[in-house]
GUKOLSE-484721 format. One line per 2 residues: their letters; for each residue x, y, z of C-alpha. Coordinates in Angstrom, 2 decimals. Last residue first. Layout:
N
a = X,Y,Z  ...
This chain:
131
xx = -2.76,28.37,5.15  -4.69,27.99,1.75
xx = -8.67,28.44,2.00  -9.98,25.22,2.61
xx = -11.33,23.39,-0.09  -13.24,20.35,-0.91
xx = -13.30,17.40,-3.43  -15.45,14.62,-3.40
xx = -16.78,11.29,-1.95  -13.79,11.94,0.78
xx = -12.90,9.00,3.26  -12.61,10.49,6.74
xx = -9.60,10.07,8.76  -9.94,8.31,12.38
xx = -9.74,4.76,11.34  -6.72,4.38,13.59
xx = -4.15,3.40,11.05  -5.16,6.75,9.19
xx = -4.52,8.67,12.37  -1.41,6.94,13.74
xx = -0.35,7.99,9.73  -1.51,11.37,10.49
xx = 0.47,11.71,13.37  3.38,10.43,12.00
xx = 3.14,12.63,9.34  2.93,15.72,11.40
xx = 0.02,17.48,11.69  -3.37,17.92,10.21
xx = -4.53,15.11,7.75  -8.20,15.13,8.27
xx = -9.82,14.10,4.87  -9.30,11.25,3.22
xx = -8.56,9.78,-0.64  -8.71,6.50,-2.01
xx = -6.77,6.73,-5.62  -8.36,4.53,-8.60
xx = -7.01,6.36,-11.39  -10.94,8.15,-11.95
xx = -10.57,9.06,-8.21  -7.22,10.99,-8.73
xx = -8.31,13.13,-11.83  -12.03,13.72,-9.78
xx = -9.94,15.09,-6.78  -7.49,16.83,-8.79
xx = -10.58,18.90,-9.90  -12.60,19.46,-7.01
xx = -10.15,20.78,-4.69  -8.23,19.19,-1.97
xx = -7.81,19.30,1.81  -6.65,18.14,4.87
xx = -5.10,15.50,2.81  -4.20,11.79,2.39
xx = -3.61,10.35,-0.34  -4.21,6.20,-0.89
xx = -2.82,3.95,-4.00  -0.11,5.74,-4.80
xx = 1.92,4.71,-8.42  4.79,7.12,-8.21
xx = 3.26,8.49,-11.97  0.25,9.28,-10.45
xx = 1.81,11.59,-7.45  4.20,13.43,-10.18
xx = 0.20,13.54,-12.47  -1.48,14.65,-9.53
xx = 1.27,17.52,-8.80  1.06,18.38,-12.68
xx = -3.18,18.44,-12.51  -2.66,21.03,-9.46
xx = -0.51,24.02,-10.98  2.90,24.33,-11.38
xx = 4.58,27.82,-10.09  5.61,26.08,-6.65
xx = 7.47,23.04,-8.50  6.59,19.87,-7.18
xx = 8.89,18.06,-4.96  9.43,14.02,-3.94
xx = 10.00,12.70,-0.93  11.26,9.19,0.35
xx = 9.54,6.50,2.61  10.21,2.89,3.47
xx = 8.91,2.00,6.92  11.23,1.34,9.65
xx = 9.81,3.97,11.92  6.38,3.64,11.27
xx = 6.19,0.23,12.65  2.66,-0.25,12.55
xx = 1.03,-2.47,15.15  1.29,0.48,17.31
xx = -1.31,2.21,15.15  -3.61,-0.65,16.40
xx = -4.89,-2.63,13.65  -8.46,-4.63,14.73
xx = -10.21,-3.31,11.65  -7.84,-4.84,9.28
xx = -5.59,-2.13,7.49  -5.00,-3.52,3.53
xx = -2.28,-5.12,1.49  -0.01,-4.24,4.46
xx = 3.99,-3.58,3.99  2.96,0.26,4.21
xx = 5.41,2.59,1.50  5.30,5.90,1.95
xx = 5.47,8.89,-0.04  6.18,12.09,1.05
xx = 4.92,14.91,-0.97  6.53,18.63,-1.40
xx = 5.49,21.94,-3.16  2.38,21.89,-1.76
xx = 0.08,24.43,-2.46  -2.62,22.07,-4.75
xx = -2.86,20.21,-1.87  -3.97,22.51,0.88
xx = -3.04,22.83,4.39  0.42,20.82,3.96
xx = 1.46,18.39,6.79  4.09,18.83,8.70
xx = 7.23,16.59,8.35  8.07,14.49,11.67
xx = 8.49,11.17,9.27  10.77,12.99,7.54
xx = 11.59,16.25,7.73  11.09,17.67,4.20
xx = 9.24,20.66,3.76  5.47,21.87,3.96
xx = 4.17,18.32,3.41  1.31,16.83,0.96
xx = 0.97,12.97,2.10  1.00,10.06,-0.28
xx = 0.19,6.51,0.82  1.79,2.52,-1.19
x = 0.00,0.00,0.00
């Protein structure tokens, strides 16, 4: 299961998440050795630590469709967001990307999150206004 997060720079696993998708200029991808999260998964099950991850940057002036295609072309299956707008969302969902709402924080934390059930799957795109 390969997961995308938009991040305001590269930190790692501590990264902060991005407000708004089509701002971020970075994504960290990461790679989860689970074909799918059972109900019973505690985050602790997880090893986040020792899970492959690595970054890769958009350019700031590029607009939304080139960050899905960069996302796309790294082959994600989920995203995870806080938020996203209606067009990337329908270019993501017609490739077969899940995508939820509710990714404030760090990475970590929004991984615990996602393990946890606590992130909301999204039946379309939303905005917030850019922070």
């Amino acid at each position: 299961m390969r997961i995308a997060i938009p991040i305001k720079k590269d930190e790692g696993l501590i990264s902060k998440v991005s407000g708004h998708f089509g701002q971020a200029e970075y994504f960290i991808i990461i790679d989860l050795k689970i074909a799918e999260i059972p109900d019973n998964l505690s985050s602790s099950d997880a090893d986040l630590q020792n899970s492959q991850y690595y970054v890769v940057q958009s350019q700031p002036e590029q607009g939304c469709t080139t960050r899905v295609d960069l996302l796309l072309g790294n082959k994600i299956d989920i995203l995870l967001v806080e938020a996203i707008g209606g067009k990337p969302f329908a270019l993501f969902k017609r490739h077969g990307v899940t995508i939820y709402a509710g990714a404030i924080g760090t990475v970590k934390v929004v991984l615990n999150k996602f393990l946890s059930h606590e992130l909301e799957e999204l039946k379309e795109g939303l905005c917030s206004e850019v922070k």
